[in-house]
C-alpha positions as CSV (number, residue, x, y, z in Angstrom):
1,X,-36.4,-4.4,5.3
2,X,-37.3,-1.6,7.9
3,X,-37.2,1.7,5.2
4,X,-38.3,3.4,8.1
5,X,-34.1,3.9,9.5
6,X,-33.5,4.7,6.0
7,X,-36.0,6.9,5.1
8,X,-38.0,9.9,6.1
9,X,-41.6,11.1,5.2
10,X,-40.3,13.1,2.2
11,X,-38.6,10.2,0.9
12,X,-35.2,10.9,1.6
13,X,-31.8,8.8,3.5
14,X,-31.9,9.5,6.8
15,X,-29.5,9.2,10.0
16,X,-29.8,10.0,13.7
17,X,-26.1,9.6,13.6
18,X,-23.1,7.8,11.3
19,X,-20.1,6.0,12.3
20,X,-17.4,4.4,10.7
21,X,-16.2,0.7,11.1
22,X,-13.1,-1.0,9.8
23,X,-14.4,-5.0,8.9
24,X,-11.2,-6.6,10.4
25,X,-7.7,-6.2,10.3
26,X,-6.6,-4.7,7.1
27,X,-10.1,-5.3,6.2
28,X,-9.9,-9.1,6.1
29,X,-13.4,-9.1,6.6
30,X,-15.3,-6.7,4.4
31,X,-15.4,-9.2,1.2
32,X,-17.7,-11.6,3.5
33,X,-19.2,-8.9,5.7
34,X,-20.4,-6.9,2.7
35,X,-20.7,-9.7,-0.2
36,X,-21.5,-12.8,2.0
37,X,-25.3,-14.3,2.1
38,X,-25.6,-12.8,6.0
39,X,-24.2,-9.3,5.3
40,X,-23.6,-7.5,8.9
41,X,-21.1,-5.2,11.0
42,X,-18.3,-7.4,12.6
43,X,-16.4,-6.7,15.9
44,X,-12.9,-8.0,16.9
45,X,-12.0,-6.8,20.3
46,X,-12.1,-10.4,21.7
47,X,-12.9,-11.3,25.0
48,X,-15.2,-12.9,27.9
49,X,-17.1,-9.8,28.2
50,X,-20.3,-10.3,25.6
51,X,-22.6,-10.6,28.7
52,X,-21.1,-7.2,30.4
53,X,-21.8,-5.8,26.9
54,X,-25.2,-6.8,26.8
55,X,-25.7,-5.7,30.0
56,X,-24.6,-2.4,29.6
57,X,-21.8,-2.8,32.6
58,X,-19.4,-0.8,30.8
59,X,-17.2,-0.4,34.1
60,X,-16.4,-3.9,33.9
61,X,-15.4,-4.2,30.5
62,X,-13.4,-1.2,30.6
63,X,-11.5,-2.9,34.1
64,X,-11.2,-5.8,31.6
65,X,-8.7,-4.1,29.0
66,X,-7.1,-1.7,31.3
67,X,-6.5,-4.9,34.0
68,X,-6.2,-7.8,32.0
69,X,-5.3,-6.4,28.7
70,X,-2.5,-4.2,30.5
71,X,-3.9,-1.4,28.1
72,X,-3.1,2.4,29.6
73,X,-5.7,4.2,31.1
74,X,-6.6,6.6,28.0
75,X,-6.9,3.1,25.3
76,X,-8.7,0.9,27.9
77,X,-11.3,3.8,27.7
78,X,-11.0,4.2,24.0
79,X,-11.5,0.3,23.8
80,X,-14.6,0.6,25.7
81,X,-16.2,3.8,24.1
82,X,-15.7,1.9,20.6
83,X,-17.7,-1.9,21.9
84,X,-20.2,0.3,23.7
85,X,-21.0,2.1,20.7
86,X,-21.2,-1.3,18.6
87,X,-23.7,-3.2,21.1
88,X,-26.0,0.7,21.6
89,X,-26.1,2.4,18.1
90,X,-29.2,2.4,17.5
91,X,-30.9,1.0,13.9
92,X,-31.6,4.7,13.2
93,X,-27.6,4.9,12.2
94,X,-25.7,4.8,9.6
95,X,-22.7,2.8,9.5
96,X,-19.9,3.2,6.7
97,X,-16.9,1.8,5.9
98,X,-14.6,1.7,2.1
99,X,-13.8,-1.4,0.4
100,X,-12.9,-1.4,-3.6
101,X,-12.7,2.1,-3.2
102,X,-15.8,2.8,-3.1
103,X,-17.9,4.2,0.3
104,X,-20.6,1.4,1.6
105,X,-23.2,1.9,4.2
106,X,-25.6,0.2,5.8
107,X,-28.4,0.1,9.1
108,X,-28.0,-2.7,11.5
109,X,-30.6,-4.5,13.5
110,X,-29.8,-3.8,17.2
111,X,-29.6,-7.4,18.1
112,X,-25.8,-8.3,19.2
113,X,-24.3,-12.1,18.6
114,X,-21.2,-13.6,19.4
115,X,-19.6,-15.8,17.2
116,X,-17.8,-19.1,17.5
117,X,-14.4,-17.0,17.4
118,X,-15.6,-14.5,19.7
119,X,-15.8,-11.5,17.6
120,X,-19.9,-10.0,17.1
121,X,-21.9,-9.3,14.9
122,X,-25.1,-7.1,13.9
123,X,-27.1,-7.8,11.1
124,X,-27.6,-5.1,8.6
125,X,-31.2,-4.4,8.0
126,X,-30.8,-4.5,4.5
127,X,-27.8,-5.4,2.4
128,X,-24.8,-3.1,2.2
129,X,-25.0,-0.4,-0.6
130,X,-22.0,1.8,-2.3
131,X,-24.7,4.1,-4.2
132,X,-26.6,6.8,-3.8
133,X,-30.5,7.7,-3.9
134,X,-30.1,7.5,-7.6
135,X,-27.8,4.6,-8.4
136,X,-24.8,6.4,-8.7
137,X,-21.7,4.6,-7.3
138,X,-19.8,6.4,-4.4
139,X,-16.6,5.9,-5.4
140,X,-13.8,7.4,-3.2
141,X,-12.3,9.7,-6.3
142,X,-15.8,11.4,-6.4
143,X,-16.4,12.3,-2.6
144,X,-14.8,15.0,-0.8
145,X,-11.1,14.0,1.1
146,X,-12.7,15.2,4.3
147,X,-14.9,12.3,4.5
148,X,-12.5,9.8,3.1
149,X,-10.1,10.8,5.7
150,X,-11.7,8.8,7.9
151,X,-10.4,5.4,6.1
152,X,-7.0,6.5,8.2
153,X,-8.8,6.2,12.1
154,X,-6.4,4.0,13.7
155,X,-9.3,2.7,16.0
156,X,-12.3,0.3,14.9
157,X,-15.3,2.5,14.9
158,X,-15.7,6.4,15.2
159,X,-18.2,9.1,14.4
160,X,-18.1,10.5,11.5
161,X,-17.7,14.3,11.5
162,X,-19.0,15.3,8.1
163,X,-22.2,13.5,8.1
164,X,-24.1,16.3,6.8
165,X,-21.8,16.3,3.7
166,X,-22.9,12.9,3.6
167,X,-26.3,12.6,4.1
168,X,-26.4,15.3,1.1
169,X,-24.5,13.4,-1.0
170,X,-26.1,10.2,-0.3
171,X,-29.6,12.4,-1.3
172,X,-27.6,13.9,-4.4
173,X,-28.1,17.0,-2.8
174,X,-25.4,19.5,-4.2
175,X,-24.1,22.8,-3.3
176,X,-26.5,25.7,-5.0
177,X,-22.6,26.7,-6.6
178,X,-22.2,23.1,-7.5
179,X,-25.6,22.8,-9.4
180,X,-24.7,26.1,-11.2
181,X,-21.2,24.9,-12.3
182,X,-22.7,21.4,-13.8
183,X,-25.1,23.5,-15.6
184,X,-22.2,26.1,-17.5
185,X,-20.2,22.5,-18.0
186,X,-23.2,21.1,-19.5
187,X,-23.9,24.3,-21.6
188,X,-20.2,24.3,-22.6
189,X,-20.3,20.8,-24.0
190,X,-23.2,21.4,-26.0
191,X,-21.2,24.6,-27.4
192,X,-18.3,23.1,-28.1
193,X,-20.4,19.6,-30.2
194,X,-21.4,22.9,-32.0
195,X,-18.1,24.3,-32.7
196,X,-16.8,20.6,-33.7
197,X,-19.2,20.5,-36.5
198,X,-17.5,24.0,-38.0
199,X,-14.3,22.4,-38.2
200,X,-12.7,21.7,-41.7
201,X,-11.8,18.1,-42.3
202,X,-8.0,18.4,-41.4
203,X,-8.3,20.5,-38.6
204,X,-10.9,17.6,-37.1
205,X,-8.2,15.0,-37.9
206,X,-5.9,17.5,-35.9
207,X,-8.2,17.4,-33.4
208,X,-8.3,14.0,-32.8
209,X,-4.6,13.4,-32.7
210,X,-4.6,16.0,-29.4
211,X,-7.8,14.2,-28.0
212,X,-5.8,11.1,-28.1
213,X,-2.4,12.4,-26.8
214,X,-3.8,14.3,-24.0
215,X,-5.4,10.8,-23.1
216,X,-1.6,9.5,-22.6
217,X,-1.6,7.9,-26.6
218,X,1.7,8.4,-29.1
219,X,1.2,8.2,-32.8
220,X,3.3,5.9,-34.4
221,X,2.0,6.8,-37.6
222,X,1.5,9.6,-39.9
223,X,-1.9,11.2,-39.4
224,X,-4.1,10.1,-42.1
225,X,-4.2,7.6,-45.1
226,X,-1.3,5.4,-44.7
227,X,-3.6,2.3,-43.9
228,X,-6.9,1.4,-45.7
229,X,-8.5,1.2,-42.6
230,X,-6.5,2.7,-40.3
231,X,-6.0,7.0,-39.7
232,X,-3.7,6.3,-36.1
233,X,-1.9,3.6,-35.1
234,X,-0.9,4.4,-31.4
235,X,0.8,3.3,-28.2
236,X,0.4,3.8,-24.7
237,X,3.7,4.0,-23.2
238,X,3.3,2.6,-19.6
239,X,1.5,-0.1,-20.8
240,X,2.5,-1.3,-24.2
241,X,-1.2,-1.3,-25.4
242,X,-1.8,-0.3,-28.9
243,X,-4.9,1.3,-30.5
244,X,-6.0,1.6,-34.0
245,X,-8.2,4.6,-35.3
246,X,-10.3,5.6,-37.9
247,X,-11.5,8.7,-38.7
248,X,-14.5,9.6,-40.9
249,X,-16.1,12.9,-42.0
250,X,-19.4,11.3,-42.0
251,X,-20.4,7.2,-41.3
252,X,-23.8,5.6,-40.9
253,X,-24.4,2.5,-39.4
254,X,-23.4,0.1,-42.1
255,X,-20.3,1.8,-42.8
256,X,-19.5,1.5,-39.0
257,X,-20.4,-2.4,-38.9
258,X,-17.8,-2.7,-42.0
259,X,-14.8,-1.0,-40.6
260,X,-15.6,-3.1,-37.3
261,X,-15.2,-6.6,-40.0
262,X,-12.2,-5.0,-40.7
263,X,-11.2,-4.7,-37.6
264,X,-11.7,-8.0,-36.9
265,X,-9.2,-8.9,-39.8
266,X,-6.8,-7.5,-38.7
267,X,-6.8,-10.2,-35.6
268,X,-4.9,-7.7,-33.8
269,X,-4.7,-7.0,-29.9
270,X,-4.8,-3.2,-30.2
271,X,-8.3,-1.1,-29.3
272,X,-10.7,-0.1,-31.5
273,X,-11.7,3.0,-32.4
274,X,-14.1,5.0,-35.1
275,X,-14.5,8.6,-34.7
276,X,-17.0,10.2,-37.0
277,X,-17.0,13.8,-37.5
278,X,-21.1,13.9,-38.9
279,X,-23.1,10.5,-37.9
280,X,-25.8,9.6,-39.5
281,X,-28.7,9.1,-37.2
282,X,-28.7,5.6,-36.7
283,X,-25.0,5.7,-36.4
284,X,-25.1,8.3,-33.7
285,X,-28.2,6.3,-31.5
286,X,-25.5,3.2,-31.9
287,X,-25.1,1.6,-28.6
288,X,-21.8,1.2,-27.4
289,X,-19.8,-1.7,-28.6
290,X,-16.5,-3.0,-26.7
291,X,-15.0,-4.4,-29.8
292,X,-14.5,-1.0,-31.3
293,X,-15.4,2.3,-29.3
294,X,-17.3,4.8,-31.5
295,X,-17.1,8.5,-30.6
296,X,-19.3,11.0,-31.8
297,X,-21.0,14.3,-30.5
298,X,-21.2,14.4,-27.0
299,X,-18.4,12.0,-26.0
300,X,-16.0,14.2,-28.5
301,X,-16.8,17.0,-26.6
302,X,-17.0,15.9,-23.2
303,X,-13.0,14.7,-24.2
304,X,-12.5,17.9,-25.8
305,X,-13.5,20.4,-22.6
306,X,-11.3,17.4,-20.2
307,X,-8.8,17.8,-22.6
308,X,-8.6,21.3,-22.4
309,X,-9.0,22.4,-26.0
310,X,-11.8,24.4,-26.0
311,X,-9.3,27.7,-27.0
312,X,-7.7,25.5,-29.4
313,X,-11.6,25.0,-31.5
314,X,-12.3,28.8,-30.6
315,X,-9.5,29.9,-32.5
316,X,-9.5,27.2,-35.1
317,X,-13.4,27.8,-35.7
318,X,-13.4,31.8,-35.6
């Protein structure tokens, strides 16, 4: 692994320049390019011009498409501009491209080989990634549409235009007014786990209900003790699922691992869920369990601000 065309002194992802590349026709070969055991950049644009290529004779293999092909004028040049930039990028770029909606990229050794089929290929110095400097995923719902635009190039391979945006994303370096808007967020949260915690026991039930039907949930039954061991019973309309809930003032560990036996007894389809208005410690250091989702402090929160009922605990707390 060269980390020298990934990284500068200071430790950060570095570029001389970026490009996107579409891995086939409708992608039909990202899966192998970006999963297989040699992961590399692949090039259709078949023909008997590899040698030209390597060559740099760029004359002749744009005489190729615009003569043989029967392209016009303006796409035998395009045709050319994008195989000359495959074979001379050099291993100081960045290539991109998006495949399970997330944004991969990668460096790739300057060496240029023609397969059997006649497409090429350059190894990637190291294997494709879809995070960031931190681990964070780079999925397409999180980056900015003026990057993801590029997914719609008709063409193979272009430059992207907002590789700076990139590169700072890539080093999870934010906007000063982005840094100071996570920070109220994050100070808001912690204000309104606060506020939760002034809440009398019906308004929290209340509460809950909302959190759940702003998440797209209807209540098929009354809100509170019809069922030993169920608060909510609830439907998601678009796709039938159903969801059990139960709702305690205050739970510790043990109590949570009974209600999940009952749970279990129910041998019911429907999603778990325990919401517990004061955890005990242990409880509220409880790992998360698939089997029944607990949600305490900060998740509640978090869903409450999303939610948008932080005026709704203001007034109901003041």
């Amino acid at each position: 692994m060269k980390d020298t065309n990934i990284k500068d002194s200071s430790n950060r992802i570095t570029a001389s320049e970026i490009f996107f590349i579409k891995l086939g026709g409708k992608g039909g070969w990202e899966k192998e390019c970006i999963e297989g055991e040699n992961p590399c950049i692949r090039l259709g644009f078949r023909s008997n011009q590899h040698q030209e290529c390597l060559a740099g004779n760029w004359k002749a293999v744009r005489d190729y498409w615009f003569n043989t092909e029967k392209k016009t004028a303006g796409k035998a040049t395009e045709t050319r501009n994008q195989i000359k930039t495959f074979y001379t990028a050099s291993e100081n770029a960045m290539w991109i491209t998006f495949y399970q909606r997330k944004l991969w990229w990668c460096f790739a050794d300057k060496n240029v080989n023609e397969l059997a089929d006649g497409s090429r290929v350059r190894k990637t110095l190291r294997p494709w990634s879809c995070e960031d400097f931190f681990g964070k995923d780079l999925h397409v719902d999180c980056l900015s549409g003026a990057l993801t635009k590029v997914q719609m190039f008709q063409g193979t391979i272009c430059k992207v235009k907002e590789s700076d945006y990139l590169l700072c994303r890539l080093n999870g370096d934010y906007p000063d007014e982005v840094r100071a808007t996570e920070g109220s967020l994050q100070q808001l949260e912690a204000d309104v786990k606060k506020l939760i915690h002034l809440l009398g026991w019906k308004d929290f039930e209340i509460l809950c209900d909302l959190i759940f039907r702003h998440a797209g949930w209807q209540r098929l039954s009354r809100l509170g003790k019809d069922e030993k061991t169920i608060d909510m019973e609830l439907i998601e309309p678009v796709t039938n699922k159903h969801a059990h809930v139960q709702i305690k003032f205050e739970a510790d560990l043990k109590t949570f691992n009974e209600y999940k036996h009952r749970f279990e007894e129910l041998n019911s389809d429907a999603q778990a869920y325990f919401v517990v208005f004061q955890p005990k410690h242990d409880l509220d250091k409880h790992q998360p369990d698939e089997s029944v989702i607990l949600l305490t402090g900060e998740w509640l929160a978090k869903l409450v601000v999303s939610a948008g009922l932080t005026r709704w605990l203001i007034q109901k707390t003041s």
